[in-house]
DODRENPA-503861 format. One record per residue (C-alpha): residue in three letters; x, y, z. Coordinates in steps of 0.02 Angstrom, whole numbers. Example, Ala and Ser with C-alpha at 12.3 -4.5 7.8 and 13.67 -1.06 7.14 Angstrom:
# DODRENPA-503861
ALA  615  -225  390
SER  684  -53  357
END
This chain:
# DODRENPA-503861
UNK  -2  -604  1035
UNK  18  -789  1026
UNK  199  -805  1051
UNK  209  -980  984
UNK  152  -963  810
UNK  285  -978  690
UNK  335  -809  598
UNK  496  -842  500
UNK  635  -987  511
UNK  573  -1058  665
UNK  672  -1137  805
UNK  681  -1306  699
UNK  783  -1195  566
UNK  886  -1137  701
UNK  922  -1295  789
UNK  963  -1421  656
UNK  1130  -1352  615
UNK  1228  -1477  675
UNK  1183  -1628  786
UNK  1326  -1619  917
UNK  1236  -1443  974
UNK  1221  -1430  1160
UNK  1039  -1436  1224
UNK  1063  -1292  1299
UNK  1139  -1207  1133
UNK  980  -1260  1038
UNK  880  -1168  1177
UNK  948  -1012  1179
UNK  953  -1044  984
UNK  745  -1091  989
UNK  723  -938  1079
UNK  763  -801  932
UNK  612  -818  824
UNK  508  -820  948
UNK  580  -643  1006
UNK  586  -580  829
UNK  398  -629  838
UNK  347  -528  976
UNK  459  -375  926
UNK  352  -384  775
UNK  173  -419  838
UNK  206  -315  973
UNK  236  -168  838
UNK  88  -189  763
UNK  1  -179  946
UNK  73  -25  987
UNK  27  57  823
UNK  -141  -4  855
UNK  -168  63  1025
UNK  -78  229  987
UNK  -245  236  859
UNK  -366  225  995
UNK  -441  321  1095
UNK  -358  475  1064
UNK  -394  489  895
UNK  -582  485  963
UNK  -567  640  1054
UNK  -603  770  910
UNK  -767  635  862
UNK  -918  724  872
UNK  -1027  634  996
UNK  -1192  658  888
UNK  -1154  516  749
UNK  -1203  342  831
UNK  -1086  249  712
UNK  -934  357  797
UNK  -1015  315  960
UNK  -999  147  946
UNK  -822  137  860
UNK  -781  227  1020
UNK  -855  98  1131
UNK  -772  -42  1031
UNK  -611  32  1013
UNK  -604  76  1203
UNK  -650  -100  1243
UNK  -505  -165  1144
UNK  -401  -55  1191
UNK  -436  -126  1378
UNK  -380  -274  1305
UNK  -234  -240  1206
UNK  -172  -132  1358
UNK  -175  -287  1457
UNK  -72  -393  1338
UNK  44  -254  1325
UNK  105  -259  1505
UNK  131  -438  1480
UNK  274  -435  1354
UNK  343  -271  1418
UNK  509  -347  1412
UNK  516  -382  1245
UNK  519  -190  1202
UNK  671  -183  1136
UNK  650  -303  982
UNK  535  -175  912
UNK  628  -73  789
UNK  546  -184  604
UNK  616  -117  446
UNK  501  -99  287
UNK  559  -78  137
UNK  462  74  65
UNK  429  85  -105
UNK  357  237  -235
UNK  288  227  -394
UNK  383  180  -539
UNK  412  340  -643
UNK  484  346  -844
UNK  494  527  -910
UNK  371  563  -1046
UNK  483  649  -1173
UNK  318  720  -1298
UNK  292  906  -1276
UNK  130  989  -1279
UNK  132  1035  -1457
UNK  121  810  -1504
UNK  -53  815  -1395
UNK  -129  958  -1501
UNK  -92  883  -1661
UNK  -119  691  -1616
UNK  -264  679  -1504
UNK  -462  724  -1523
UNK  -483  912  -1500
UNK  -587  989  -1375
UNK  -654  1153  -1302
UNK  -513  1271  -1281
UNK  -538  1335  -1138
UNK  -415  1336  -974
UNK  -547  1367  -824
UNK  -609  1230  -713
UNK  -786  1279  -694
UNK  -883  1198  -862
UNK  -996  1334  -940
UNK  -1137  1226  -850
UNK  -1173  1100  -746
UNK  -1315  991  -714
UNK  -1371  973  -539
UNK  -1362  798  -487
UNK  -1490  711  -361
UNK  -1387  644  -235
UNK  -1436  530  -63
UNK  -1371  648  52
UNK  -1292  592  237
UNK  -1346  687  395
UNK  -1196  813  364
UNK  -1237  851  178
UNK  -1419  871  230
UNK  -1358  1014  325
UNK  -1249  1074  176
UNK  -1355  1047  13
UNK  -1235  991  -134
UNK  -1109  899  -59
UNK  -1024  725  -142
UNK  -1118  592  -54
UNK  -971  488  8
UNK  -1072  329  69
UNK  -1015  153  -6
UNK  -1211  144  -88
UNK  -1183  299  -180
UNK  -1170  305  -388
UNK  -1009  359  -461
UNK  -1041  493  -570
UNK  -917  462  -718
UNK  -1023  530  -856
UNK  -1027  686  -772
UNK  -839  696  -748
UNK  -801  644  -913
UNK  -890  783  -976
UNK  -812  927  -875
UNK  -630  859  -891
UNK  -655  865  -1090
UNK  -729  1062  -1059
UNK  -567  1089  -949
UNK  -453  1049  -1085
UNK  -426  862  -1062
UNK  -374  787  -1235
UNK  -365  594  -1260
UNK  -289  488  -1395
UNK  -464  426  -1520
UNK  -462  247  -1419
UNK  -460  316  -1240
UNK  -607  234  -1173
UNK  -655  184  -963
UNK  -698  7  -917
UNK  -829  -54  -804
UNK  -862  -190  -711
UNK  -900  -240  -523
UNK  -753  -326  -443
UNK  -738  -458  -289
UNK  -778  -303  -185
UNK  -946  -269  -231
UNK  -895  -102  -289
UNK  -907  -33  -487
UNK  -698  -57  -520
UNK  -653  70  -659
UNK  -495  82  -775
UNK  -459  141  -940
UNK  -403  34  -1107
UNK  -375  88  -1286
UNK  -504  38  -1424
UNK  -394  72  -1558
UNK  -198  4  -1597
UNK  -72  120  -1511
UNK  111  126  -1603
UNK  246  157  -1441
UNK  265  317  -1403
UNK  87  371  -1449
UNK  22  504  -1356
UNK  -136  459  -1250
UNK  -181  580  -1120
UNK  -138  763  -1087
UNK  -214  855  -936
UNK  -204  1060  -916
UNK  -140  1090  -739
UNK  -262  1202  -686
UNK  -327  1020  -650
UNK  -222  950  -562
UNK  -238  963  -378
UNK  -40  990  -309
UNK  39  971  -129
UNK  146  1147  -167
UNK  -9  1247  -237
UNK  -115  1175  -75
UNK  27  1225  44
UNK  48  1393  -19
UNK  -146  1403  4
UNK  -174  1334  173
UNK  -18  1328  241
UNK  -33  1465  367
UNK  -224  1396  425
UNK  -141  1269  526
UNK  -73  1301  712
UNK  17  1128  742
UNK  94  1004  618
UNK  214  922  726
UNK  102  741  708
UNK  132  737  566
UNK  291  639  482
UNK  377  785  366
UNK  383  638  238
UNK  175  649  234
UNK  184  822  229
UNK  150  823  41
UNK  13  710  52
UNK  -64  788  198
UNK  -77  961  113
UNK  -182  865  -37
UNK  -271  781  87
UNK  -338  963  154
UNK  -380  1028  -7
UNK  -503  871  -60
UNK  -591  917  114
UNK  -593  1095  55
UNK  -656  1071  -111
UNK  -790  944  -18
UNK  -858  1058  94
UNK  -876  1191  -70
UNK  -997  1061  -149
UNK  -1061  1080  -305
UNK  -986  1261  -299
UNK  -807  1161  -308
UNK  -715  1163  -498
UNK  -673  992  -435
UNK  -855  947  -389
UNK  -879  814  -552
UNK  -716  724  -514
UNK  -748  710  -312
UNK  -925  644  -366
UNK  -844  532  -490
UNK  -738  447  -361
UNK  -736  275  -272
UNK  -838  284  -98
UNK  -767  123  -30
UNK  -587  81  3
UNK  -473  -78  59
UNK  -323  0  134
UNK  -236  -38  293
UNK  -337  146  326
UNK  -497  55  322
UNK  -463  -110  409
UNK  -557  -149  547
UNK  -475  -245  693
UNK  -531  -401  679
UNK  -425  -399  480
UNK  -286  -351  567
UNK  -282  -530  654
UNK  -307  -623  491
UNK  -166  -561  398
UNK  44  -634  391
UNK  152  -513  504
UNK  239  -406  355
UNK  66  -354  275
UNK  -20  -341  442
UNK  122  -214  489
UNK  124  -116  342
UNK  -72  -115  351
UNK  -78  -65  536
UNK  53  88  476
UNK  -87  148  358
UNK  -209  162  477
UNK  -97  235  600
UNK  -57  380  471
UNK  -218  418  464
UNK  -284  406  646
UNK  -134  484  712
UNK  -55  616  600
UNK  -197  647  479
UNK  -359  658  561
UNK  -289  727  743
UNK  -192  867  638
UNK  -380  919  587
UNK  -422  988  740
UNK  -270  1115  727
UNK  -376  1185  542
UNK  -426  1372  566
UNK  -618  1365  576
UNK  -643  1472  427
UNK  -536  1337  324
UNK  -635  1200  381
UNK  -805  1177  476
UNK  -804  1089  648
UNK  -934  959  562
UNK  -798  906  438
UNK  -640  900  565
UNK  -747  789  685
UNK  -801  675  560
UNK  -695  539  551
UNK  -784  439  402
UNK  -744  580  280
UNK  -589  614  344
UNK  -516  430  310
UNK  -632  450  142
UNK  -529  618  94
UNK  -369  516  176
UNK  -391  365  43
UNK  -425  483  -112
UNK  -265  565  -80
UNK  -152  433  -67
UNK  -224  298  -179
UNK  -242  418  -318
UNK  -91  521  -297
UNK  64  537  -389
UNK  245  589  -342
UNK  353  706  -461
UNK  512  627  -520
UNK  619  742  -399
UNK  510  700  -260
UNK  478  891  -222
UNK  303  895  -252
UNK  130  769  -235
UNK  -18  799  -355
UNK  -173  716  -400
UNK  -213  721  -593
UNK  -390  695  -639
UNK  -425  576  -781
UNK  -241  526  -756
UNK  -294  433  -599
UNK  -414  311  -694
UNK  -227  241  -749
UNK  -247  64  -653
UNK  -79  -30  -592
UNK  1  -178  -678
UNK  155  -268  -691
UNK  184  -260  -870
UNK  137  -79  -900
UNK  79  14  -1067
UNK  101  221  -1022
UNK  261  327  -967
UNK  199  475  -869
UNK  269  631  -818
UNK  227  830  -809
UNK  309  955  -933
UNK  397  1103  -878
UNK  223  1190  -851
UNK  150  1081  -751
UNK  36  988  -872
UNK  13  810  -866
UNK  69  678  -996
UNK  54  513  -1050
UNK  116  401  -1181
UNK  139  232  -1238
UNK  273  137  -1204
UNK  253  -3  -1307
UNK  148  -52  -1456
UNK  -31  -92  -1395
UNK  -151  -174  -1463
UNK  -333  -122  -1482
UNK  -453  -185  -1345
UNK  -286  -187  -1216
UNK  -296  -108  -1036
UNK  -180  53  -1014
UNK  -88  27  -835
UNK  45  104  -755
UNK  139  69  -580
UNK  100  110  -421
UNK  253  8  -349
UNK  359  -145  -319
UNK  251  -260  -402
UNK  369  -413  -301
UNK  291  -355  -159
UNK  84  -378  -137
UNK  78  -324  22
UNK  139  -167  -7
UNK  19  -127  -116
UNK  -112  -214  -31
UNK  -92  -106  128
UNK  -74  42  27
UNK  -202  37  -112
UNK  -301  -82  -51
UNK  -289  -214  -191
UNK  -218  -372  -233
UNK  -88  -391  -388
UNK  -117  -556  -448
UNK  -21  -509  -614
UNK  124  -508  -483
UNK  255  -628  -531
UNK  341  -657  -387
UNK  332  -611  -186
UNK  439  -576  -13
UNK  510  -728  46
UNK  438  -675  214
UNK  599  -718  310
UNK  598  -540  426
UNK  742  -485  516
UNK  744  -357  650
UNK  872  -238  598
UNK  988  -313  495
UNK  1188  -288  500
UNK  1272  -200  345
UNK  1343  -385  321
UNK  1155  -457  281
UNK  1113  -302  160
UNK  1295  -342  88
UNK  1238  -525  58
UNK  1062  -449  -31
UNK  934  -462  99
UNK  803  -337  42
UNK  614  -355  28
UNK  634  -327  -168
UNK  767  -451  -191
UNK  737  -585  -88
UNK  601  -664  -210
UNK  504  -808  -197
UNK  428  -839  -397
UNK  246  -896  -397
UNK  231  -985  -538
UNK  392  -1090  -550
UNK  422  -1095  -366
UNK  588  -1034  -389
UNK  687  -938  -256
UNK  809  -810  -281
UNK  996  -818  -270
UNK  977  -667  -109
UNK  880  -786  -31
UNK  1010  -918  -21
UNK  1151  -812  10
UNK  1066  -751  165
UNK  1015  -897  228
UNK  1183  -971  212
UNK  1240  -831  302
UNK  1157  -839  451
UNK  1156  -1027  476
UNK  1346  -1009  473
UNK  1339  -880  635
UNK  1210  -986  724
UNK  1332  -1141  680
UNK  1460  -1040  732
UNK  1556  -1055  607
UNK  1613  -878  610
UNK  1775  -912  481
UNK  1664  -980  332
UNK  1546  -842  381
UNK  1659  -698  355
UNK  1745  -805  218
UNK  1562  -799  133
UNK  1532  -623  178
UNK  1739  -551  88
UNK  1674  -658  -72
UNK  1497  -573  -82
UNK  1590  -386  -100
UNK  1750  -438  -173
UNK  1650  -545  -327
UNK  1747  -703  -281
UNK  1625  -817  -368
UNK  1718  -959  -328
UNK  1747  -959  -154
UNK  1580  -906  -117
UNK  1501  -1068  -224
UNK  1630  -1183  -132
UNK  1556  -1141  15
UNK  1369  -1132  -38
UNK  1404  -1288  -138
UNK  1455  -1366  44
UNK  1320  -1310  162
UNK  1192  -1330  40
UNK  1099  -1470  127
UNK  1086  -1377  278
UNK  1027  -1229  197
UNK  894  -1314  109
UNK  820  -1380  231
UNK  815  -1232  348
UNK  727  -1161  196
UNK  621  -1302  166
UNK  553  -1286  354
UNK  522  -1101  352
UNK  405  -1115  191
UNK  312  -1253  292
UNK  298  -1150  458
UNK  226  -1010  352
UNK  108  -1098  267
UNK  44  -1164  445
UNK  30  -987  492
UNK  -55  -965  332
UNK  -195  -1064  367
UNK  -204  -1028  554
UNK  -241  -842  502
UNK  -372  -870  347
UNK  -481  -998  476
UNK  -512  -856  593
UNK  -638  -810  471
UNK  -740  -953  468
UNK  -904  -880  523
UNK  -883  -709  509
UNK  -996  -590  447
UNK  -901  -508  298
UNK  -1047  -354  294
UNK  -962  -320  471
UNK  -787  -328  416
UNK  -792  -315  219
UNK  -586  -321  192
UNK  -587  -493  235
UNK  -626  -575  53
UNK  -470  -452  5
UNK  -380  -531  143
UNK  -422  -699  110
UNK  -373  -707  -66
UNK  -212  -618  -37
UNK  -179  -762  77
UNK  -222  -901  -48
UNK  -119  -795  -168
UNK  68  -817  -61
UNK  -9  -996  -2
UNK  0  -1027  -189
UNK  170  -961  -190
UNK  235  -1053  -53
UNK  168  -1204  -131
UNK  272  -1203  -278
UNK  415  -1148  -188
UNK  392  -1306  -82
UNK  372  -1419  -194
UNK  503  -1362  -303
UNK  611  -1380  -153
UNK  561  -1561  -106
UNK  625  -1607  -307
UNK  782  -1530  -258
UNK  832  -1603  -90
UNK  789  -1798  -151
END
């Protein structure tokens, strides 16, 4: 757990207040990160061990690979066990908050009639199943051997796009004249597709319209599965949605190439980079906030998801698919990297050709489903020819997020958490605008956020205790007394900046401390970790401005 590596405003922050402290004030003071710390690490443990070895018990003992993730995660779990009983007493510090965030959504006002006027026509036809379909030779693993047809879901398998393409434009897929994919093999070693527009697009063009006998819904998989399931209660009623998506891709898996959604299963990525598919070691290279929101992924899965399988009527799914855990987190990843929420919230669906939409910052389509169902997209803005289309899959101020999530890095992202983390924070600290989204550090001015002052300022008065000014500070922030709360921001300003000034170099210790664990390591063992690593250069880079930027300011 390493207690004494620095996580937010370390003990320096907390002691240099004021000089005629006590030493036994700046103790007790030195003390509270370091607890914060362990509440926080210690999190991330106990997620990690409720992941193993129970999750094992529905594994089928004839895959070797399973075998040996059992024996490894068994002997860490030894381990982790150990360390546990160690820092039993800090048990209490272990409520974290996380901000969680959902995809941006802007109502697509176009109606139907706009796509069958504006875009290229194509079969009209509103079944799934193409009028034919070319077998394809797939490399099939030891399950699909025993299954003929199935998607071969290992990382050296071929995307079949062409394919896909093909049966989405039979199924009533219509695309503005430009619509065209992108190719290209990214850091990961994996072919990284997205879509872009060959052709000029005026704002509120239309671009994509998909039928939704496509689209694959949590309500329509609910009302057909539903009652195959004995026990739900793992399961968070917030993943509900996603779950019930997540049972229909196994479904339609198992069906093979008899499957309407056979050419878009075979058209999907193999390999992901969520927290899902972290191995342990990447758990130890990454800052606290993404390691805990990565560690959450993978406990979704292990946990809720893949035990929940075992409670699947046999004539839903086959015992071979419940006990295998690589397809499961396979089926796991499709479903939540490529799904989208409704505006309301009531419903989940993944949309076929819509979910070659990759996410940016600055986006170029507004999305949304008509009153039927259907899916639509349109510009937003005018777009140039030879421009990518993207859309949002989140807070782009917060990497991590997304990182744990999707499994990528934003590097369009112009700005990141501060990473100052506080357990459970009073009303009075979300009155004063502490919030993942708002407490910004920008990356390429190394600016810092008014929230990020305010609360800093804040809680240096209480550990001062200098409870009036505090409260004084606190009655400005909600009653809009600009003035009074400058005065006093104006007048603790040098302590402020320097408390901030040392937690930007204690993270950027811990920054380095965590990236030099892999020196030396095999990335074919743990391929996340170039992912990792360059999300860590990324808020290094960050921090760097920030600090530097704050140095100009203190002299």
């Amino acid at each position: 757990l390493e207690p004494s590596r620095p996580l937010i405003a370390r003990s320096k922050i907390r002691r240099l207040r004021t000089k005629n402290l006590s030493l036994c004030e700046k103790r007790k003071r030195r003390a509270a990160p370091d607890i914060q710390h362990f509440g926080l690490r210690l999190n991330i443990l106990l997620l990690s061990l409720c992941s193993y070895p129970s999750s094992y018990k529905h594994t089928s003992d004839s895959s070797s690979l399973q075998q040996h993730d059992l024996v490894e995660a068994t002997q860490n779990s030894h381990c982790r066990i150990m360390k546990l009983f160690c820092h039993a007493a800090t048990l209490a510090t272990l409520l974290a908050t996380s901000s969680s965030t959902i995809m941006a959504f802007t109502p697509v006002t176009s109606v139907k009639k706009n796509y069958q006027h504006s875009m290229t026509s194509t079969t009209e036809t509103t079944t799934l199943r193409p009028t034919s379909c070319s077998a394809t030779s797939l490399q099939m693993s030891t399950f699909a051997q025993q299954t003929q047809g199935l998607v071969d879901i290992s990382v050296a398998a071929t995307r079949d796009v062409t394919s896909f393409d093909e049966w989405a434009l039979q199924c009533g897929v219509q695309r503005s004249p430009g619509f065209q994919f992108t190719a290209g093999d990214d850091m990961y070693g994996t072919n990284n597709l997205g879509v872009q527009t060959t052709e000029d697009l005026p704002a509120g063009s239309p671009v994509l319209f998909v039928p939704n006998q496509m689209i694959i819904s949590a309500s329509q998989a609910h009302a057909e599965l539903g009652n195959s399931i004995s026990n739900l209660s793992m399961v968070d009623e917030a993943d509900l949605p996603v779950f019930y998506v997540f049972l229909k891709i196994l479904k339609e898996y198992e069906l093979g190439q008899d499957s309407p959604w056979y050419p878009w299963l075979n058209s999907l990525p193999r390999a992901y980079y969520n927290g899902a598919a972290m191995t342990e070691f990447c758990f130890d290279t990454l800052p606290p906030l993404a390691g805990f929101l990565a560690m959450k992924e993978r406990f979704r899965f292990s946990n809720q998801f893949f035990q929940a399988l075992a409670f699947v009527d046999d004539n839903v799914l086959s015992q071979e698919t419940k006990q295998n855990r690589i397809l499961a987190r396979w089926a796991f990843s499709v479903a939540y990297t490529r799904g989208l929420p409704t505006p309301d919230g009531s419903d989940f669906k993944v949309v076929p050709m819509g979910d070659m939409f990759n996410h940016g910052t600055e986006t170029q389509i507004d999305w949304g489903f008509d009153e039927e169902g259907n899916f639509m997209a349109n510009s937003s803005c005018d777009v140039p020819a030879g421009s990518e289309l993207c859309i949002s899959y989140g807070d782009p101020t917060n990497p991590s997020h997304l990182l744990a999530r999707y499994g990528f890095l934003d590097e369009t992202s112009p700005a990141s958490f501060c990473k100052i983390l506080i357990l459970d924070p009073s009303q009075e600290l979300l009155d004063m605008g502490y919030d993942h989204s708002r407490m910004l550090f920008y990356r390429h001015t190394g600016d810092v956020s008014p929230e990020v002052w305010d609360v800093l300022c804040y809680k240096m008065l209480g550990e001062m205790g200098e409870y009036e000014n505090q409260q004084a500070l606190h009655q400005a922030q909600v009653s809009g007394d600009t003035d009074t709360k400058q005065a006093i921001m104006d007048h603790y300003y040098p302590q402020t900046a320097q408390a901030l000034m040392e937690h930007v170099e204690s993270f950027l210790i811990e920054l380095d401390q965590l990236s030099a664990r892999a020196d030396g390591v095999d990335w074919k063992e743990h391929p996340r970790l170039p992912l990792i690593l360059q999300h860590n250069s990324f808020v290094k880079q960050t921090f760097n401005n920030v600090r530097d930027n704050l140095m100009q300011m203190m002299q």
